[in-house]
Each structure stands twice: as structure tokens, then as C-alpha cells.
N, C-alpha and C positions, 0 to 999 in steps of 0.2 A: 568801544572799550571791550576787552576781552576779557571774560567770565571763565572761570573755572570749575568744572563741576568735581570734585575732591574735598574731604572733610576739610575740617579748619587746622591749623599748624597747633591748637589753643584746646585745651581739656577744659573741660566744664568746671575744674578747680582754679584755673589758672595755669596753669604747667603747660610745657612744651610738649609735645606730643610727638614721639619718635615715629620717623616714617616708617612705614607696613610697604610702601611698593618700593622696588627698585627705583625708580624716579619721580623725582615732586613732581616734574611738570612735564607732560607729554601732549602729543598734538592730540592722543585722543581725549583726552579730557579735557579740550578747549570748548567753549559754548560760543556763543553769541546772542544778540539780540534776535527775536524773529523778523523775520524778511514780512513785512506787511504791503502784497501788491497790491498799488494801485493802479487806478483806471487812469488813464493818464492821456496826451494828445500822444505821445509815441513810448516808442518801446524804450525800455531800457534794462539794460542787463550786468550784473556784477559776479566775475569771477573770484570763487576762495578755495583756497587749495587744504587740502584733506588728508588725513591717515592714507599711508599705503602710494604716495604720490597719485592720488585722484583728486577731481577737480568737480566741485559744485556750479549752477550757474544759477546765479539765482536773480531773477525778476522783479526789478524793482517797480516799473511801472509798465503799463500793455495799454492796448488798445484794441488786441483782435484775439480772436482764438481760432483754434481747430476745431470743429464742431462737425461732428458726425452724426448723420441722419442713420437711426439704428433699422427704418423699414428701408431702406435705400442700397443700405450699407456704403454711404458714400461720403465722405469727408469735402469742407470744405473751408477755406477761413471766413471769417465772417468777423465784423465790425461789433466791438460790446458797447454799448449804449449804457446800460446801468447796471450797478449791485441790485437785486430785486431782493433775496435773502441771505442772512447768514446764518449755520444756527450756533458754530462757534462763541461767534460774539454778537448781539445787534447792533452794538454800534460801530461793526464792521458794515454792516450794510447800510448804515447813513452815510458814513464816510468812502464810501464805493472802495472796500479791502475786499481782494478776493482769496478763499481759501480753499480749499479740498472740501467741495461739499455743497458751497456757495450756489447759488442758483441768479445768474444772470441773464439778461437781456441782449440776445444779440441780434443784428440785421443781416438775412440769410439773403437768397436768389429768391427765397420762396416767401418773403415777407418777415417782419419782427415776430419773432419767436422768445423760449425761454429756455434755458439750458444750463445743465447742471457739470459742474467743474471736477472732472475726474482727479485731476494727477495735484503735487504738489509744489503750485508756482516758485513758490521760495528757493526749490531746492531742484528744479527739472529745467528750469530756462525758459518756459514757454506756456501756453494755456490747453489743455483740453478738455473739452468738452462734449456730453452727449447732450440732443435735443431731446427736451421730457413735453408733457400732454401734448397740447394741441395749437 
């Protein structure tokens, strides 16, 4: 369903409220629901089109990420096992939701590690990751 983020049509008396923008409805003020990736057996990805003729992708469900070893300097994908935190929401990380921040479990060349989720799956198409301690 499509959310609009613009005052209400409706004055706090009752009364109509004459419009202030040139247009009630335009693509920028369109919302949505948030994109909540999950950890899933494969990938899935959903395009929505944007102000300015751009195009979002956004991530419905993953299974792997980019993960970048920062003493290496070496990228690699790697398989995610589990949400470990979230600190957005917790109960994103019972229900394995990943978000910008997230700290997950992935399986490297070098053994199960943990690694913290740079970018924002929702709205990039994809996962990155750097690998933190040890």
C-alpha cells in the first residue's frame, strides 16, 4: 500500500485545507513500507522506480554478502549463517532482519567469522560487509 508523507487534506477544526504545493501528489512524497531483509535460502531482489527517473533495488531476502577483510584489503562473498545483533531493533535479530549496522555471522575461506553490515540492503540491492574482532 502507498503511504504519503504530506499533511492531511483536514485542519484540526474540521475544515479543508487549501493546498500550499503546486501538487497534492507527487512521486516525491511517496513512502512505503521498510524493506526488512531477510536471511533467506536465496536471493531476492525487488525494483521500485524513484523521483528523477532512478531506480531503487531493494533486497528482499539474501543469503550471502560481500565481506571485506579490512588487514587484507580483500573482498570476498561469503555465506551469512545468522543475524548475531541488531541494535535498530532486537527483535530484528531473533527473526534474522538485516540492517545497516547489523552484525552477522558469515562463513569465510578463513573460518565462521562476524561481520558488521555497511550499506543499506533495503535500498542498494545487495549486502556489504566488513569483518570486526577476531
Amino acid at each position: 500500500m502507498t503511504q504519503w508523507h504530506r499533511k492531511s487534506r483536514r485542519k484540526k477544526s474540521g475544515g479543508l485545507r487549501t493546498s500550499t504545493r503546486r501538487s497534492d501528489k507527487l512521486l516525491a512524497w511517496i513512502g512505503s513500507e521498510p524493506t526488512n531483509t531477510r536471511l533467506g535460502k536465496k536471493s531476492e531482489i525487488e525494483r521500485k522506480k524513484t523521483k528523477g527517473a532512478g531506480l531503487k533495488i531493494k533486497t528482499r531476502q539474501a543469503n550471502s554478502a560481500n565481506v571485506l577483510d579490512p588487514s587484507t584489503k580483500k573482498t570476498e562473498k561469503a555465506e551469512i549463517l545468522t543475524v548475531k545483533r541488531n541494535d535498530a531493533n532486537r527483535e530484528f535479530a531473533r527473526s534474522n532482519i538485516m540492517t545497516k549496522g547489523a552484525i552477522i555471522e558469515v562463513k569465510t575461506s578463513s573460518g565462521t567469522r562476524l561481520a558488521r553490515v555497511t550499506n543499506r540492503p533495503g535500498q542498494s540491492g545487495g549486502i556489504d560487509a566488513v569483518l570486526i574482532g577476531q
